[in-house]
N, C-alpha and C positions, 0 to 999 in steps of 0.2 A: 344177336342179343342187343337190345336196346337198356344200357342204361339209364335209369330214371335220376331227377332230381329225391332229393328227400331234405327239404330246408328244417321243417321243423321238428324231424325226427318219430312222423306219427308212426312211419312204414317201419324203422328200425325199431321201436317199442313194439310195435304188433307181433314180427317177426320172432323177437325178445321172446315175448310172453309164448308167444306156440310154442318157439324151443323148449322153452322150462317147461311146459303142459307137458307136452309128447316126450321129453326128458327122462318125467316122472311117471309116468308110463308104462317106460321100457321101451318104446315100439322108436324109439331116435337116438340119434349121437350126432351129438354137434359139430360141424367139422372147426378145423382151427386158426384157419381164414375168417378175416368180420365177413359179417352178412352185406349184399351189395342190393340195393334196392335194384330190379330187372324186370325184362319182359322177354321170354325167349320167343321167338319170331319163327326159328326156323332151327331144326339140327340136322347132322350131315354123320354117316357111319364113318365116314375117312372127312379131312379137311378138303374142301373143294378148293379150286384152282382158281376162284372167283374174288373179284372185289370190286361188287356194282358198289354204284354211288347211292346213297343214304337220300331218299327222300324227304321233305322237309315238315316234317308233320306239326309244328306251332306245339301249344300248350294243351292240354288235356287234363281233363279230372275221370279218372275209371268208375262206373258207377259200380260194379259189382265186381269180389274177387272167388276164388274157385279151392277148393281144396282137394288136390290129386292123389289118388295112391300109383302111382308106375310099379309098374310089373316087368323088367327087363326078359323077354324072351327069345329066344332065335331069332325069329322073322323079325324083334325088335318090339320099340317100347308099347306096352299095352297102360291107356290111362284112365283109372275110373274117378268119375268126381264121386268126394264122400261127402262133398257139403259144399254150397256156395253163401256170400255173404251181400249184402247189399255194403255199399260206401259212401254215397249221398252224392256221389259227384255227375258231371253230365257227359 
């Protein structure tokens, strides 16, 4: 998991406002840990025994984000996009 910056707070209001949407819904429950702006990279069924070094990736703007449903099943996570969003970045 790559943690992101969030200076002026666009990613945690975005976030925000999902919560409360999908909230009122029904279809969420907020956990009770704040939200942490991320990118997950990579997941693992058990902790792996690894700890490469962290390539250096500079700055970045995302141009587009994704909206998943995961389906946890046996063989493991099954994910469908329900919707993607443009963000204007490059």
């Amino acid at each position: 998991m790559l943690v992101l910056d969030d200076e002026d707070g666009r990613s945690t209001a975005l976030a925000g406002d999902l919560h409360r949407r999908l909230e009122r819904l029904g279809v969420y429950e907020r956990e009770r840990r704040p939200w942490l702006p991320h990118l997950t990279v990579v997941r693992f069924r058990e902790r792996p025994r690894l700890a490469p070094p962290l390539p250096a990736l500079g700055a970045f703007g995302p141009s587009d984000a994704a909206l998943y449903h995961s389906v946890l099943r046996s063989t493991g996570a099954q994910y469908e996009v329900l919707e993607t969003f443009a963000l204007g970045g490059t």
